[in-house]
MITOR-176933 format. One record per residue: residue in one letter; chain; z, y, x of N, C-alpha, C, O, CB in turn. Coordinates in Angstrom, 2 decimals. Glycine has a CB too. Example, Ala and Ser with C-alpha at 12.3 -4.5 7.8 and 13.67 -1.06 7.14 Angstrom:
2
['A', 'A', [7.80, -5.69, 13.19], [7.80, -4.50, 12.30], [7.80, -3.30, 13.20], [8.46, -3.32, 14.24], [9.05, -4.47, 11.31]],
['S', 'A', [7.08, -2.25, 12.85], [7.14, -1.06, 13.67], [7.87, 0.03, 12.90], [8.04, 1.14, 13.41], [5.72, -0.60, 14.08]],
END
This chain:
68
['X', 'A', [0.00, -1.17, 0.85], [0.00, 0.00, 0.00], [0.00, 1.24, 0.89], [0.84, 1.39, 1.78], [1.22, 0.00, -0.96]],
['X', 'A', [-1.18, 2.34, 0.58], [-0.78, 3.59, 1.19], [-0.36, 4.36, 0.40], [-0.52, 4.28, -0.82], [-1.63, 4.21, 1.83]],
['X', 'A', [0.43, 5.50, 1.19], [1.32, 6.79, 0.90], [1.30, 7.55, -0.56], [2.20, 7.93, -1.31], [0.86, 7.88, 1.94]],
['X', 'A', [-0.40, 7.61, -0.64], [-1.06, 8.21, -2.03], [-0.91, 7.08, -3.13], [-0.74, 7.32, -4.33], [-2.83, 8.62, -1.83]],
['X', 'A', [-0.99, 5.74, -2.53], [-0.41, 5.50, -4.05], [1.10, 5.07, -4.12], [1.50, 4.80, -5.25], [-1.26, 4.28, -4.80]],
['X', 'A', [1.79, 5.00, -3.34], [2.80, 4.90, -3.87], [3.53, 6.44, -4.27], [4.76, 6.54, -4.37], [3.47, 4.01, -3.00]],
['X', 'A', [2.94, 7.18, -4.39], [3.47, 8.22, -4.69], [2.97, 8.48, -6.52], [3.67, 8.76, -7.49], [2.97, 9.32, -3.50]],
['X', 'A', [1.38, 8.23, -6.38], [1.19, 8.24, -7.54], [1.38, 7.63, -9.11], [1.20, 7.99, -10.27], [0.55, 8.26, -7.28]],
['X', 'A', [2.10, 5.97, -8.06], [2.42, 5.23, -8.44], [4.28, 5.71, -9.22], [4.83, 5.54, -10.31], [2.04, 4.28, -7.35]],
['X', 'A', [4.56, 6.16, -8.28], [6.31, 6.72, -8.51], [6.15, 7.77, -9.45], [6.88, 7.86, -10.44], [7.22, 7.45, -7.00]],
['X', 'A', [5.01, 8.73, -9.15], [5.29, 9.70, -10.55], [4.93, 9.18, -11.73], [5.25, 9.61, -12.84], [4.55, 11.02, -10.59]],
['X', 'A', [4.14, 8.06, -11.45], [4.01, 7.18, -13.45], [4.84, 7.04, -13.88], [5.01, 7.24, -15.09], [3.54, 5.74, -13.93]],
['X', 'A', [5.99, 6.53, -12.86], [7.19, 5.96, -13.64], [8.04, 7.32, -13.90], [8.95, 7.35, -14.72], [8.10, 4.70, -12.71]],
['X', 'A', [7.61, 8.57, -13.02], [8.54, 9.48, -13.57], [9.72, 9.61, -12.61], [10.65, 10.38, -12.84], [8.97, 9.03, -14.95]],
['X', 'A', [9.65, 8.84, -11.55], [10.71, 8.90, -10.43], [10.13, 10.02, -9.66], [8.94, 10.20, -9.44], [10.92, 7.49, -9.51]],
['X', 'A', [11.54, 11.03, -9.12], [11.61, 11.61, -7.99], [11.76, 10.78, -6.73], [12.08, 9.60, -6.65], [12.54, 12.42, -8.11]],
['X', 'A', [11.42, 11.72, -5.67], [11.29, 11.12, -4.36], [13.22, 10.43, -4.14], [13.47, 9.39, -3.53], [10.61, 12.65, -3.00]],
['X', 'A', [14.07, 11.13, -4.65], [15.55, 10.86, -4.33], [15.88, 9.89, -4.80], [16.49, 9.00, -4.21], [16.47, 11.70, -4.68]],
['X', 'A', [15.37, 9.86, -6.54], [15.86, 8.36, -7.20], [15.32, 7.02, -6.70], [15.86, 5.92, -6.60], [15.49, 8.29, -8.69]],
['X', 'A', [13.87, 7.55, -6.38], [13.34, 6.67, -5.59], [13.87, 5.82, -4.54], [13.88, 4.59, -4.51], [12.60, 7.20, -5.19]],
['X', 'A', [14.43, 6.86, -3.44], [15.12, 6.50, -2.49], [16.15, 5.31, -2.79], [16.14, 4.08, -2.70], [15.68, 7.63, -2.04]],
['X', 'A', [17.13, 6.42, -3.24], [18.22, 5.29, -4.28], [17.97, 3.96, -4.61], [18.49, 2.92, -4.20], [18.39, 5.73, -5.70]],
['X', 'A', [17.04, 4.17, -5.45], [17.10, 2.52, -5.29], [16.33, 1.44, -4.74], [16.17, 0.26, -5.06], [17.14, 2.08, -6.27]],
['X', 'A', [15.87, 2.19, -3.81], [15.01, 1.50, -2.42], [16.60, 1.15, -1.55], [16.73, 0.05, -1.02], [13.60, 3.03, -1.28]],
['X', 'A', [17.66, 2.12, -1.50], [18.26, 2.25, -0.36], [17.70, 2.64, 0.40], [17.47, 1.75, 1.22], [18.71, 1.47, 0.05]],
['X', 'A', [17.11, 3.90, 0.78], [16.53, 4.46, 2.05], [17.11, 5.84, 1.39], [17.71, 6.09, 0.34], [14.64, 4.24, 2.48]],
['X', 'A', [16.52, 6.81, 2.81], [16.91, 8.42, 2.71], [15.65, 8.76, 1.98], [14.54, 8.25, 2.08], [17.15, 9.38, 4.32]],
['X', 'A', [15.95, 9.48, 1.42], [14.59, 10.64, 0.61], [13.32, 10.95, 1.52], [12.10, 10.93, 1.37], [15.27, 12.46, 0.29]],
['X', 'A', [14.13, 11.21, 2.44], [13.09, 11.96, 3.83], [12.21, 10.41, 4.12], [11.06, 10.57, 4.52], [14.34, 12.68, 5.79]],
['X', 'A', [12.59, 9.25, 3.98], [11.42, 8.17, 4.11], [10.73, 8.11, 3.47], [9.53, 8.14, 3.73], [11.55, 7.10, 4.14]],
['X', 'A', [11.24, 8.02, 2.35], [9.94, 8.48, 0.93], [8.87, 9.31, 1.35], [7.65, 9.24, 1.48], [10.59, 9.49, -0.44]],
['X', 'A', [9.94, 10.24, 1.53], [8.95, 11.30, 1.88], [7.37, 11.19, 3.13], [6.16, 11.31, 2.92], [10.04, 12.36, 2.43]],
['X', 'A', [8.19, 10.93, 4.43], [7.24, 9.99, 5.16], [6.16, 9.00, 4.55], [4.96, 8.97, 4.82], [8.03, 9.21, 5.86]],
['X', 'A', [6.75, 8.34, 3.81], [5.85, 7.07, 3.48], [4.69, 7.61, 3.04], [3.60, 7.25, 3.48], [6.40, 6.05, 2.38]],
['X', 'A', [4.94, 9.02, 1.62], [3.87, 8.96, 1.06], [3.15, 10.03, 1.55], [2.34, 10.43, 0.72], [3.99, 8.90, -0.22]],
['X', 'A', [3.14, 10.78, 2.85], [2.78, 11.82, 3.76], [1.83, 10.75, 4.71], [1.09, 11.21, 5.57], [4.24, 12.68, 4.57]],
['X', 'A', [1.92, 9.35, 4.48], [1.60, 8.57, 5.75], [1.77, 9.16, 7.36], [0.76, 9.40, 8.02], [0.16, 8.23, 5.57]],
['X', 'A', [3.04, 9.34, 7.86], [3.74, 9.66, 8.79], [4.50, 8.31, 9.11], [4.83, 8.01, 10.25], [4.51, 10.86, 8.46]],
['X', 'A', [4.86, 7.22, 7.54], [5.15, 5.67, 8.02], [4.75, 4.86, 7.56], [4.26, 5.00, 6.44], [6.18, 5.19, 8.05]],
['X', 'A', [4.77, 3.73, 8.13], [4.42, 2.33, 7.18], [5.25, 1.98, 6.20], [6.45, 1.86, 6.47], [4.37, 1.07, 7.93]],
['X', 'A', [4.72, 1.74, 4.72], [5.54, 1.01, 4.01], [5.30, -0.17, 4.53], [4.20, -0.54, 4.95], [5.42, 1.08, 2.65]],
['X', 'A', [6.60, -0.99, 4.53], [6.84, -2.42, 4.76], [6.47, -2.93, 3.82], [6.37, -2.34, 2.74], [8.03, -2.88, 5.03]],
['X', 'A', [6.07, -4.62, 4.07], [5.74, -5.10, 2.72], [7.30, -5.71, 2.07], [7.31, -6.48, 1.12], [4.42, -6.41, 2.86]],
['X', 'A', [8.42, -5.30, 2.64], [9.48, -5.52, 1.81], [9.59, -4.73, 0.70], [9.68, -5.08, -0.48], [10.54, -5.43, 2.43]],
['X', 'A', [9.57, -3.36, 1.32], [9.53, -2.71, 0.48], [8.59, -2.40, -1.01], [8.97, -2.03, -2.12], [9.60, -2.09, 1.15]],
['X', 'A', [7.18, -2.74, -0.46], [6.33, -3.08, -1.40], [6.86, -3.68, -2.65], [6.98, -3.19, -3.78], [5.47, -3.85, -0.85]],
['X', 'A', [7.12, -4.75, -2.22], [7.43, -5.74, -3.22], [9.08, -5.25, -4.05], [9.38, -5.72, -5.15], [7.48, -7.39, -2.29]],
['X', 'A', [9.68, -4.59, -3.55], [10.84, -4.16, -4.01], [10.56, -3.21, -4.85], [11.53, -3.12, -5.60], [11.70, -3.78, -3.11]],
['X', 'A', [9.36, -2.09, -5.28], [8.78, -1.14, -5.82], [8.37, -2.04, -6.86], [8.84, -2.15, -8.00], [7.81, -0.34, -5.03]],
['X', 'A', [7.27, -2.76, -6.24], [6.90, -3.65, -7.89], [8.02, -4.21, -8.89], [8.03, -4.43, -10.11], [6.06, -5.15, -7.58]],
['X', 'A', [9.10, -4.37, -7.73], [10.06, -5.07, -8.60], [10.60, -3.96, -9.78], [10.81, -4.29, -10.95], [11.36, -5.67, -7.62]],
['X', 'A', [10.78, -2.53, -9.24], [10.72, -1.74, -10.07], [10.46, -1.49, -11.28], [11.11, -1.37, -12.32], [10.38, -1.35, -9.79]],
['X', 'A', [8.68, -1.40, -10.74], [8.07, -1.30, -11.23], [7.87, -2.35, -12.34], [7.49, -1.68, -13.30], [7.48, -1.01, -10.52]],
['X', 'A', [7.91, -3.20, -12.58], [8.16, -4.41, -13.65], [9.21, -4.96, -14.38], [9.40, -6.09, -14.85], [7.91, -5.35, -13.19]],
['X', 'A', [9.90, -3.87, -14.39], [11.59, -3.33, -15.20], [10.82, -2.65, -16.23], [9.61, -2.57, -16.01], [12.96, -2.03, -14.18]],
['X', 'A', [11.42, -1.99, -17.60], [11.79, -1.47, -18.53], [12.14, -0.27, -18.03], [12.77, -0.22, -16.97], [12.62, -2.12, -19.18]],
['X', 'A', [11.78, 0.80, -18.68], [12.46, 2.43, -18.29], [13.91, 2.30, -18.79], [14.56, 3.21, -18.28], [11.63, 3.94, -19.22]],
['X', 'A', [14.67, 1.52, -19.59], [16.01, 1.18, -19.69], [16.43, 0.38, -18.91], [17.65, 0.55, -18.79], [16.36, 0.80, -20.71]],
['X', 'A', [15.94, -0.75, -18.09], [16.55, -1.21, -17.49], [16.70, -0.65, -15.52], [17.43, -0.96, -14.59], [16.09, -2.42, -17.97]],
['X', 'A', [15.30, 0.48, -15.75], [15.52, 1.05, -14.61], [16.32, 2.64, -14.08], [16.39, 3.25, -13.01], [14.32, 0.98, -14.30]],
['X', 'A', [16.83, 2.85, -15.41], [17.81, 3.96, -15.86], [19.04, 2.90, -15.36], [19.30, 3.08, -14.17], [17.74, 4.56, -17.79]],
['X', 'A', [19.64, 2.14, -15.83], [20.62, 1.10, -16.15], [20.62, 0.75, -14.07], [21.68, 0.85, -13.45], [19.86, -0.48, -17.66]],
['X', 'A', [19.36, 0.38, -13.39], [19.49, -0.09, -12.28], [20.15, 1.55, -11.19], [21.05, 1.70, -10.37], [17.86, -0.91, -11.94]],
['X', 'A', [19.06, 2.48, -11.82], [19.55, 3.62, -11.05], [21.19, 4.00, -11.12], [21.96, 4.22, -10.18], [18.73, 4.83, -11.55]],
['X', 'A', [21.46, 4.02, -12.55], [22.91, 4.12, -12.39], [24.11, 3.10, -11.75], [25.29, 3.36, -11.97], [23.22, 4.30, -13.59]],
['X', 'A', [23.81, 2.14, -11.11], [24.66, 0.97, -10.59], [24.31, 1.90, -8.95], [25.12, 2.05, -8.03], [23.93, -1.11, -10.95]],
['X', 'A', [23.44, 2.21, -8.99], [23.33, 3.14, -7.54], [23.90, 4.08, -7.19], [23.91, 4.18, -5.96], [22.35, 3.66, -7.28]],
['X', 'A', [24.40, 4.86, -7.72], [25.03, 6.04, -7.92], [26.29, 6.00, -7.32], [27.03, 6.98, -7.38], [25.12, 6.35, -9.25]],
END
């Protein structure tokens, strides 16, 4: 995955770069990198996005708040 889509990908869901973070567990500022392509997304991470991404907007409200 590159930078542009996971970014474009994150604003579908309506995530900021922070919540994002959150529940990646990373700093904002990687996000940020990632989708600047300044880094590689890992394919851990990849797959941890889809995992996201294949949640419910309630159940990913529900995941963000266990982050907090």
């Amino acid at each position: 995955m590159e930078g542009k889509e996971l970014k474009e990908r994150r604003e579908k869901l309506g995530l900021t770069q922070t919540k994002l973070a959150e529940m990646l567990d990373v700093k904002q500022n990687t996000v940020y990198r990632w989708e600047a392509g300044k880094l590689p997304i890992a394919k851990t991470i990849e797959l941890a996005f889809e995992n996201i991404e294949n949640k419910t907007a309630k159940e990913r409200l529900a995941l963000l708040h266990k982050v907090v």
